[in-house]
TORZADO-43600 format. One record per residue: residue number from 0; residue in one letter; x, y, z of N, C-alpha, C in turn. Coordinates in pm, 1 decimal, always signed. Example, Ala and Ser with C-alpha at 12.3 -4.5 7.8 and 13.67 -1.06 7.14 Angstrom:
% residues 2
<atom num="0" residuo="A" n_c1="+1319.0" n_c2="-569.0" n_c3="+780.0" ca_c1="+1230.0" ca_c2="-450.0" ca_c3="+780.0" c_c1="+1320.0" c_c2="-330.0" c_c3="+780.0"/>
<atom num="1" residuo="S" n_c1="+1285.0" n_c2="-225.0" n_c3="+708.0" ca_c1="+1367.0" ca_c2="-106.0" ca_c3="+714.0" c_c1="+1290.0" c_c2="+3.0" c_c3="+787.0"/>
//
This chain:
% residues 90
<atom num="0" residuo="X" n_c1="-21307.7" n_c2="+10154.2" n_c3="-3988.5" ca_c1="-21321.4" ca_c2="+10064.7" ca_c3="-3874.9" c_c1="-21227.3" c_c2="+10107.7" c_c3="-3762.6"/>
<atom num="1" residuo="X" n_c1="-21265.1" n_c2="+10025.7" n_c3="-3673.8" ca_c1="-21139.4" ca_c2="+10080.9" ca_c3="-3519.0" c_c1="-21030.8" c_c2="+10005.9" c_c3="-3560.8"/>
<atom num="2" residuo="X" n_c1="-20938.2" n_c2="+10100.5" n_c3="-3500.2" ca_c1="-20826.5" ca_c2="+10002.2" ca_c3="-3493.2" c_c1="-20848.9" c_c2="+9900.6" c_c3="-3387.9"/>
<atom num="3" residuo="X" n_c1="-20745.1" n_c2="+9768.6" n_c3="-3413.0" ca_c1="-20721.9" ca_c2="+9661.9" ca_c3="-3247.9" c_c1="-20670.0" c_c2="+9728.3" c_c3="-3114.0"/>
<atom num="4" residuo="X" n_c1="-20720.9" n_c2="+9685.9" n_c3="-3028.5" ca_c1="-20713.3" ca_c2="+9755.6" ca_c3="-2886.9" c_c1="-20563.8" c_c2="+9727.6" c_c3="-2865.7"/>
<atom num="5" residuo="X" n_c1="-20486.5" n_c2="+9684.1" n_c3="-2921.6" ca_c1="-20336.0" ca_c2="+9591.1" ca_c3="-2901.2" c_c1="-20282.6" c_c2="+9737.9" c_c3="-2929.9"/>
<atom num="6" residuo="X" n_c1="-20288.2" n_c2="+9764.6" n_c3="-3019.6" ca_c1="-20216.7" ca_c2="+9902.1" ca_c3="-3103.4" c_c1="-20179.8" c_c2="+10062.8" c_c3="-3033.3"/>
<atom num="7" residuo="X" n_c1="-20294.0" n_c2="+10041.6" n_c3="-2936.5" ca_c1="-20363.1" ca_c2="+10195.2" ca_c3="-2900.4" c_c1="-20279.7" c_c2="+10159.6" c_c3="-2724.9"/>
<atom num="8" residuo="X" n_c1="-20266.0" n_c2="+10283.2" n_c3="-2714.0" ca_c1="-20193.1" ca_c2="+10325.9" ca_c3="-2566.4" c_c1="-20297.5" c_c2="+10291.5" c_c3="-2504.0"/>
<atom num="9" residuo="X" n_c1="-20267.9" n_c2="+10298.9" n_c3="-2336.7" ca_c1="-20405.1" ca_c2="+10300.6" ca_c3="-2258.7" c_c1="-20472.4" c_c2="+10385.4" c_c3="-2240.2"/>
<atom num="10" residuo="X" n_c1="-20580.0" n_c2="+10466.3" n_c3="-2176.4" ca_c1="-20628.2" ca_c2="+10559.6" ca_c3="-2198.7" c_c1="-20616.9" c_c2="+10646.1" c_c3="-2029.5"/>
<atom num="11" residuo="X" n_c1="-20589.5" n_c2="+10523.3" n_c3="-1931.5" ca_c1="-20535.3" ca_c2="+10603.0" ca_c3="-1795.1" c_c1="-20380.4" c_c2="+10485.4" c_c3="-1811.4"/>
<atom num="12" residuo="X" n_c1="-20294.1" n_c2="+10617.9" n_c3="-1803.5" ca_c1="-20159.7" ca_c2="+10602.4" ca_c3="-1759.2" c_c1="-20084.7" c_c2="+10661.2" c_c3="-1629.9"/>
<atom num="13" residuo="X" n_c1="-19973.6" n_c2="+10611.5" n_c3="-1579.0" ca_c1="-19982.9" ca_c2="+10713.3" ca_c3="-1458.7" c_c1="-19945.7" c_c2="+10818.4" c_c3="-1477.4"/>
<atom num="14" residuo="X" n_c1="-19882.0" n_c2="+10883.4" n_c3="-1589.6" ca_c1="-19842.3" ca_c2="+10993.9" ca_c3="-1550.0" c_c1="-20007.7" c_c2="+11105.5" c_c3="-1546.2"/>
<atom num="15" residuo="X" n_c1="-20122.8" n_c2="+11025.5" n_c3="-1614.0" ca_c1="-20224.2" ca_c2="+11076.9" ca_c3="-1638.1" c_c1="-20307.4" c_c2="+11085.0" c_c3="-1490.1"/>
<atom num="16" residuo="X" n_c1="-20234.4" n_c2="+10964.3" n_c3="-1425.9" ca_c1="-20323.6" ca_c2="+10956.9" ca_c3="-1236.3" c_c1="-20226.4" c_c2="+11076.8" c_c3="-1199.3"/>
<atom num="17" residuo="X" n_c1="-20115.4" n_c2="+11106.7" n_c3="-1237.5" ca_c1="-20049.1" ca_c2="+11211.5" ca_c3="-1106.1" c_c1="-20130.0" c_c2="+11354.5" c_c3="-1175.9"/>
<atom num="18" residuo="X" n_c1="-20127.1" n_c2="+11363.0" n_c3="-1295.9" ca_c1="-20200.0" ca_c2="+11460.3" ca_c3="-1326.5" c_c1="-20318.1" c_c2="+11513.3" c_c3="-1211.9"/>
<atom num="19" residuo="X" n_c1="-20449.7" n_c2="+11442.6" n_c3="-1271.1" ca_c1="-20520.6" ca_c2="+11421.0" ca_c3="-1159.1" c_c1="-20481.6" c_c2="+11441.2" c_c3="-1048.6"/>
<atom num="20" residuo="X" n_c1="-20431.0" n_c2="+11354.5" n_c3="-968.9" ca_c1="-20398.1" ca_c2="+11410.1" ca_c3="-804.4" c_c1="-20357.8" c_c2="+11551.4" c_c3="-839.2"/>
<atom num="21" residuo="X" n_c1="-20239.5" n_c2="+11628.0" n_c3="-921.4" ca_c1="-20214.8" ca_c2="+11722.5" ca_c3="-924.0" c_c1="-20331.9" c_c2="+11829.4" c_c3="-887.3"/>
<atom num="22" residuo="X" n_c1="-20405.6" n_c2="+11850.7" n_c3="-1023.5" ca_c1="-20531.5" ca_c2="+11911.9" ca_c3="-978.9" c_c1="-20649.3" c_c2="+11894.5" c_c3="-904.2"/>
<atom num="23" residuo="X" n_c1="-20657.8" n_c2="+11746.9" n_c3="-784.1" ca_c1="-20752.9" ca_c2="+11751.3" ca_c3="-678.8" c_c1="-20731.8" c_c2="+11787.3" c_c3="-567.0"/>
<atom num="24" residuo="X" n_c1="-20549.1" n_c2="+11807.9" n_c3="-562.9" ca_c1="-20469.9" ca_c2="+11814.2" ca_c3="-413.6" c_c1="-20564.0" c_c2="+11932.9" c_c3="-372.2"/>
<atom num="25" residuo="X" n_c1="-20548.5" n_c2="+12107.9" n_c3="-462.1" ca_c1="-20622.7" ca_c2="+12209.2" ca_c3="-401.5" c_c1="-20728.2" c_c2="+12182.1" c_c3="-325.3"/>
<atom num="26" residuo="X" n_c1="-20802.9" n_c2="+12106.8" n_c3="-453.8" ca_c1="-20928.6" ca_c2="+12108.2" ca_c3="-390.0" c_c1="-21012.5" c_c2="+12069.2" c_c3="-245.4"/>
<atom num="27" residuo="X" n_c1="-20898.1" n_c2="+11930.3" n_c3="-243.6" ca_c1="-20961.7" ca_c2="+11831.8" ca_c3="-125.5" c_c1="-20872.6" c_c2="+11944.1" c_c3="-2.4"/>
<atom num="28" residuo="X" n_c1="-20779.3" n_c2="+12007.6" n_c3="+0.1" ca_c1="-20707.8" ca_c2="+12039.6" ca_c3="+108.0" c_c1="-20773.5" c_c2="+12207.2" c_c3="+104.8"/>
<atom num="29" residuo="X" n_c1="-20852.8" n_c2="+12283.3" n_c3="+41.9" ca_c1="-20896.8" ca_c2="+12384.7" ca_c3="+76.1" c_c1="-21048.0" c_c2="+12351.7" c_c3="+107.1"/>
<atom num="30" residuo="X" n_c1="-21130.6" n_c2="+12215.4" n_c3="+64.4" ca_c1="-21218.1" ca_c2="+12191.4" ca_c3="+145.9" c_c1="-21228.8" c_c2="+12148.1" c_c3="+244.0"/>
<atom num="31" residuo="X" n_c1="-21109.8" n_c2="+12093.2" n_c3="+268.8" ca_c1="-21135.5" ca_c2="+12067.8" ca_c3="+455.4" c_c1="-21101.6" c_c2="+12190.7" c_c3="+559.1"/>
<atom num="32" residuo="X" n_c1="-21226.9" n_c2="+12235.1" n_c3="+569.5" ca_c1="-21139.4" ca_c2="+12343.8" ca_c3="+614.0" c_c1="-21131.2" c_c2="+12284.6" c_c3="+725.3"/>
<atom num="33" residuo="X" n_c1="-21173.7" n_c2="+12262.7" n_c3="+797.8" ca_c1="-21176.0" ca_c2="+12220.1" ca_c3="+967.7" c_c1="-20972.4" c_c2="+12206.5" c_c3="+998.6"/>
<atom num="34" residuo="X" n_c1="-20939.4" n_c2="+12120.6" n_c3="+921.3" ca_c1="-20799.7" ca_c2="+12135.0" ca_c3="+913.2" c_c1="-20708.0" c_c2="+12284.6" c_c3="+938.4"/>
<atom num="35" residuo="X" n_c1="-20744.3" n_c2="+12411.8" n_c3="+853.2" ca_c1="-20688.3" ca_c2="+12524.4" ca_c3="+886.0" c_c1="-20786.1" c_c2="+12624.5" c_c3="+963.3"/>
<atom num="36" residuo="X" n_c1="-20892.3" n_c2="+12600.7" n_c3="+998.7" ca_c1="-20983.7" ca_c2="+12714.6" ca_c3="+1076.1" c_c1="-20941.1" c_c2="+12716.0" c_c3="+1198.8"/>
<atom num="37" residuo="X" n_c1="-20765.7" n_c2="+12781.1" n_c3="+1220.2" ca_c1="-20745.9" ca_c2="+12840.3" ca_c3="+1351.4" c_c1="-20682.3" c_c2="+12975.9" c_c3="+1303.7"/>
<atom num="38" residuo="X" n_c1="-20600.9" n_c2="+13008.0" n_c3="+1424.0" ca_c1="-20536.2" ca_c2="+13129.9" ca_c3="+1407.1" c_c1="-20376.3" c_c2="+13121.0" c_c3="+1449.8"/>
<atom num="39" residuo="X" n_c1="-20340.2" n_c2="+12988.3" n_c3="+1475.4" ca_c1="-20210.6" ca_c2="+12982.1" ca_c3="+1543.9" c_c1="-20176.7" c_c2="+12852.0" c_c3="+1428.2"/>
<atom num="40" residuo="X" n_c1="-20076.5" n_c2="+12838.3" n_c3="+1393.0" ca_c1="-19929.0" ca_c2="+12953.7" ca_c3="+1417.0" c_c1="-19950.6" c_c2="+13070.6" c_c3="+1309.0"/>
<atom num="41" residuo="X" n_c1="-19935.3" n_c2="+13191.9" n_c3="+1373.3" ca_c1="-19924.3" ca_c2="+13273.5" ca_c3="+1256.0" c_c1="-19760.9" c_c2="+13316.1" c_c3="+1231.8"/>
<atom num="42" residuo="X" n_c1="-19759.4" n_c2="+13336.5" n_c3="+1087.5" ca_c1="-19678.7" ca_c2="+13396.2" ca_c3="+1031.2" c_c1="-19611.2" c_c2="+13525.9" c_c3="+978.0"/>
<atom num="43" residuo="X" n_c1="-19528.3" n_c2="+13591.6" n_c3="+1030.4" ca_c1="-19517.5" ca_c2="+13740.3" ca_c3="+1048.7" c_c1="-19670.9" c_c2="+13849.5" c_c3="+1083.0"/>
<atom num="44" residuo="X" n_c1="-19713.3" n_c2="+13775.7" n_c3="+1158.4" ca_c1="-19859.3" ca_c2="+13824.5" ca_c3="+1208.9" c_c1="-19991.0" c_c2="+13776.8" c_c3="+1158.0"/>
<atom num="45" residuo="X" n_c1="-19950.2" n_c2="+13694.8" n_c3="+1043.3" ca_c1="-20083.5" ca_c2="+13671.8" ca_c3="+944.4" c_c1="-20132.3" c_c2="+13589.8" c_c3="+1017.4"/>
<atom num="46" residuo="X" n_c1="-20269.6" n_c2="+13567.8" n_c3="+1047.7" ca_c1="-20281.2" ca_c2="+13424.0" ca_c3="+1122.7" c_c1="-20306.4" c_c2="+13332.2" c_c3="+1005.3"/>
<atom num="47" residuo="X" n_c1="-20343.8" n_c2="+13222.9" n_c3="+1089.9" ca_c1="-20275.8" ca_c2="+13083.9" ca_c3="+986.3" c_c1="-20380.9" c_c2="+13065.8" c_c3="+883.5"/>
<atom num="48" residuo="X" n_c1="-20515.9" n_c2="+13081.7" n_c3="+924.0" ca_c1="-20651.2" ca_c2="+13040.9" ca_c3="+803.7" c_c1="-20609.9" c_c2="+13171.7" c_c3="+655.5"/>
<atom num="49" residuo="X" n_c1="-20521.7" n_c2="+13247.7" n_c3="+688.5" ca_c1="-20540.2" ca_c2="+13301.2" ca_c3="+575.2" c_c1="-20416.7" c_c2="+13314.4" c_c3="+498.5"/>
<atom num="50" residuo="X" n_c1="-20274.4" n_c2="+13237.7" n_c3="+595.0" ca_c1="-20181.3" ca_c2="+13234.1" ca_c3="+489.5" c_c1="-20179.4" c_c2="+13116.1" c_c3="+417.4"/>
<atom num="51" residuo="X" n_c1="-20259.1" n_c2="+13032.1" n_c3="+520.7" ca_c1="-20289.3" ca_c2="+12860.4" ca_c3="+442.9" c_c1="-20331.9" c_c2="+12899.6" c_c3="+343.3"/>
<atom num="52" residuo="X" n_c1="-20455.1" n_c2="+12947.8" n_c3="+310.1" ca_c1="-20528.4" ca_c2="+12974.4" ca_c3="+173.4" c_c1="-20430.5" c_c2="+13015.1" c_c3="+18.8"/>
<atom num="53" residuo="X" n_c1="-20381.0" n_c2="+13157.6" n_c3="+91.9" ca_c1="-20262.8" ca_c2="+13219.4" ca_c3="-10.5" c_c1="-20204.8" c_c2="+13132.8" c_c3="-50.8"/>
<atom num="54" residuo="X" n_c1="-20123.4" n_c2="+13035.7" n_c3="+31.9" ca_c1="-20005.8" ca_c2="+12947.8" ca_c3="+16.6" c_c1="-20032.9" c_c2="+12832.1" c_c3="-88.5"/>
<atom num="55" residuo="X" n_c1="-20242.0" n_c2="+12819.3" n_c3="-74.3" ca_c1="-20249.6" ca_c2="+12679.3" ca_c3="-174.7" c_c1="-20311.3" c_c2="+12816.1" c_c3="-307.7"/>
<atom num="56" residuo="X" n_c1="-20291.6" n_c2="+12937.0" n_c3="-328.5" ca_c1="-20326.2" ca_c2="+13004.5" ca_c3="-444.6" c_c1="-20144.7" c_c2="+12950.7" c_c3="-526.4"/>
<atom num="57" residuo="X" n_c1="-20081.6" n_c2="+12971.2" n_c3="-440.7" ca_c1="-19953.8" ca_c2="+12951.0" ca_c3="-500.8" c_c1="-19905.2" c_c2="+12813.4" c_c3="-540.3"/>
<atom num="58" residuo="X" n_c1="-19919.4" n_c2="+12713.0" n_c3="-481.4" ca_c1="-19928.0" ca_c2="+12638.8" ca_c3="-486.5" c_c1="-20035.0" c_c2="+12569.7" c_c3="-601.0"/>
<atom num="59" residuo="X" n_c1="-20110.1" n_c2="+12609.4" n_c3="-615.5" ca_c1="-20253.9" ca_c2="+12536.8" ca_c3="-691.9" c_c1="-20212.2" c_c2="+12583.0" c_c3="-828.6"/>
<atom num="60" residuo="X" n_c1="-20109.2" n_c2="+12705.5" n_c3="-850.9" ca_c1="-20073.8" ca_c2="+12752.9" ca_c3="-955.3" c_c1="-19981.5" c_c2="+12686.8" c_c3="-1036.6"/>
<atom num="61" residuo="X" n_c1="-19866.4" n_c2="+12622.5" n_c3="-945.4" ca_c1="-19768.3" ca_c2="+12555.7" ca_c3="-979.9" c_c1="-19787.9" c_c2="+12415.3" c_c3="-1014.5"/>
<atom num="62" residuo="X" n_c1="-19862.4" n_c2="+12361.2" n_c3="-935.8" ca_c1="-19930.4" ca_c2="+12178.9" ca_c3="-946.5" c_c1="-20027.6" c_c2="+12209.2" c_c3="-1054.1"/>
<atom num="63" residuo="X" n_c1="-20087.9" n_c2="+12303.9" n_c3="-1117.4" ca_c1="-20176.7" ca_c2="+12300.5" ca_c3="-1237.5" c_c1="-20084.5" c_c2="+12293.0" c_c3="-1390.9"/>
<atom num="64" residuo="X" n_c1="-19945.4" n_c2="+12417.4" n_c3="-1351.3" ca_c1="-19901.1" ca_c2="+12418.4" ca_c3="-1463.9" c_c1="-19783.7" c_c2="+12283.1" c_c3="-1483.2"/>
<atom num="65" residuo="X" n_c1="-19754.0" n_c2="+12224.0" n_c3="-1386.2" ca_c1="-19732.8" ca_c2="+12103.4" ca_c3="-1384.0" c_c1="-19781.3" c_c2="+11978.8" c_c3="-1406.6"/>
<atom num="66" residuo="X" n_c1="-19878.7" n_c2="+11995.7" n_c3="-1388.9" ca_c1="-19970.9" ca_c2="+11906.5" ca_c3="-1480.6" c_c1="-20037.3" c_c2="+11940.7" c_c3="-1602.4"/>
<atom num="67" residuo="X" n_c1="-20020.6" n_c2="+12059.2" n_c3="-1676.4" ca_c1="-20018.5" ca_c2="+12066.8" ca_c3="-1812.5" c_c1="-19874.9" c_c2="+12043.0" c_c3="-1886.4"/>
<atom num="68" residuo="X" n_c1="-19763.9" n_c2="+12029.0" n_c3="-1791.6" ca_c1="-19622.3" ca_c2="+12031.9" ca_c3="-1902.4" c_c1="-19615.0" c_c2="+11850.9" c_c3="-1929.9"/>
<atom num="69" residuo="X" n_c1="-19659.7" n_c2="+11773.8" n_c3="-1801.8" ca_c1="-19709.1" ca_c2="+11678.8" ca_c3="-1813.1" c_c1="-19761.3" c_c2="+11618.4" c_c3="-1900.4"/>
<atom num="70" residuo="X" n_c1="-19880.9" n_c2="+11676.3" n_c3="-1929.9" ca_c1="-20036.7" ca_c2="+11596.0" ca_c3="-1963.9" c_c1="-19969.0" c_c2="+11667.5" c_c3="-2150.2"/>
<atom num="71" residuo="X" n_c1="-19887.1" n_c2="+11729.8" n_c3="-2163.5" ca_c1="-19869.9" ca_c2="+11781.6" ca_c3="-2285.2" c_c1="-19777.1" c_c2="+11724.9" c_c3="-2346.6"/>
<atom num="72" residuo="X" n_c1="-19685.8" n_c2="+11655.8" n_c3="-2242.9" ca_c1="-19571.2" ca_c2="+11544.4" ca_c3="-2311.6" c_c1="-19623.2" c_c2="+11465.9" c_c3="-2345.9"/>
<atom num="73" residuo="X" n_c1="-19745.7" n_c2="+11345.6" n_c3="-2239.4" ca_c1="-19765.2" ca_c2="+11272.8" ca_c3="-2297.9" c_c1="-19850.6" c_c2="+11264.1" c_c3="-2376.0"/>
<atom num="74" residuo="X" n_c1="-19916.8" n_c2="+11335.3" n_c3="-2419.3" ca_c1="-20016.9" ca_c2="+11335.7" ca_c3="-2561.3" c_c1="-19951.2" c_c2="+11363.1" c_c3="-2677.5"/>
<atom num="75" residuo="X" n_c1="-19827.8" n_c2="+11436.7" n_c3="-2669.3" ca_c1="-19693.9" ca_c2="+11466.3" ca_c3="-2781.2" c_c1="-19653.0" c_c2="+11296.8" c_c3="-2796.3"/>
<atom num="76" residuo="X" n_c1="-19612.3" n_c2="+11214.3" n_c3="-2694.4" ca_c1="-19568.6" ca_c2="+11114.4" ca_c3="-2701.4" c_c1="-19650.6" c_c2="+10976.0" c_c3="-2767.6"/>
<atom num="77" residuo="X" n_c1="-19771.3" n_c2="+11021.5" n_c3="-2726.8" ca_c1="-19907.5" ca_c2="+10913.9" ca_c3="-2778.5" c_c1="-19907.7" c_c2="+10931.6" c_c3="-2905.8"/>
<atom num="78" residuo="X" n_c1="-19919.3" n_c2="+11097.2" n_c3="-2981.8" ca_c1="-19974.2" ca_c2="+11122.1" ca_c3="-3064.0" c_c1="-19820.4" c_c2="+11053.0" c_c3="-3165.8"/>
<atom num="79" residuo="X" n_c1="-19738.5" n_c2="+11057.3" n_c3="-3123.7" ca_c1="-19581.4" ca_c2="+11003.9" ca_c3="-3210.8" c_c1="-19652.0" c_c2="+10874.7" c_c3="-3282.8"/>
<atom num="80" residuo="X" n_c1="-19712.9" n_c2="+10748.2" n_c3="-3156.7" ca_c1="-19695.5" ca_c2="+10711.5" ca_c3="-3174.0" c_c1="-19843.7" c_c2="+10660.2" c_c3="-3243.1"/>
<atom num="81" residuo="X" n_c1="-19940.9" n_c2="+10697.7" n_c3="-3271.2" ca_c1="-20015.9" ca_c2="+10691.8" ca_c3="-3343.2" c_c1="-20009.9" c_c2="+10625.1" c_c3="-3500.8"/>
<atom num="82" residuo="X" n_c1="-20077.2" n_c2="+10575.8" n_c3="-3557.8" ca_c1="-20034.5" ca_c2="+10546.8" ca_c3="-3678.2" c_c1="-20101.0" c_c2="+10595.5" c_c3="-3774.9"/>
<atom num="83" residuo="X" n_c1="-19996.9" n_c2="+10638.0" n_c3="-3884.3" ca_c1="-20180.0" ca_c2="+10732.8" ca_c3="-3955.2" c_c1="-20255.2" c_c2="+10677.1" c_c3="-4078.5"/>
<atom num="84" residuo="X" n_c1="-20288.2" n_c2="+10711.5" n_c3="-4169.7" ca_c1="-20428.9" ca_c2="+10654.0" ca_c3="-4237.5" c_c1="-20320.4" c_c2="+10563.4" c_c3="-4339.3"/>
<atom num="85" residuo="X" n_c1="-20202.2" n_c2="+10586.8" n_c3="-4400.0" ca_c1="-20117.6" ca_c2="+10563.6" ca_c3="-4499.8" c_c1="-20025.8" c_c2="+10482.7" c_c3="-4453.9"/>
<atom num="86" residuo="X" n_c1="-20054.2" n_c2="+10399.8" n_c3="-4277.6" ca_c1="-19966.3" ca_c2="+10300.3" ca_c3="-4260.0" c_c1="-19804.1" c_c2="+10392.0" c_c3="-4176.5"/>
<atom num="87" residuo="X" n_c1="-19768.4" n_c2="+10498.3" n_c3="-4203.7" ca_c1="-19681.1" ca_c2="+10581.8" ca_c3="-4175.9" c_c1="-19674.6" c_c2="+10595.9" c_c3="-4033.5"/>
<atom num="88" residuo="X" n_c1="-19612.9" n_c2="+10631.7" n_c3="-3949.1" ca_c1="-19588.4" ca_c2="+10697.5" ca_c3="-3810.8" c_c1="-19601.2" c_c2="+10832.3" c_c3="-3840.5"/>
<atom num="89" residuo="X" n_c1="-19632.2" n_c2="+10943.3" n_c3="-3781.3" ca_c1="-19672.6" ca_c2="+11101.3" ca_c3="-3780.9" c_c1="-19560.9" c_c2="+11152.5" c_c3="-3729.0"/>
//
């Protein structure tokens, strides 16, 4: 049978919403492009539509693996607290 809903964590927590935002920030900010489709200010010559881009490769890299060190605590932390078939904590 299920366990009681009393027992069980929630299933959205926040650290699980920042997750999320983590990995939609890229997305929503490299689809707008209208936002970076110029050429000023450039940066040591680069113009701007293409160091913006680079900048969210780097970026998109760091907010991803940040939201796996995240999303990996707290499922370490859920799973603690789980209870297992023998009444025991894991």
């Amino acid at each position: 049978m299920s366990e009681p809903s009393a027992t069980r964590p929630p299933l959205v927590t926040p650290v699980r919403v920042v997750c999320a935002v983590l990995l939609a920030a890229p997305f929503v900010a490299l689809l707008w492009v209208d936002s970076y489709a110029t050429d000023k200010p450039a940066l040591i010559g680069i113009p701007f539509f293409y160091w913006y881009q680079l900048m969210w490769v780097i970026l998109s890299a760091l907010m991803t693996g940040l939201a796996y060190v995240l999303f990996t605590r707290e499922e370490r932390r859920r799973k603690a607290l789980r209870p297992t078939r023998g009444g025991e904590q894991a």
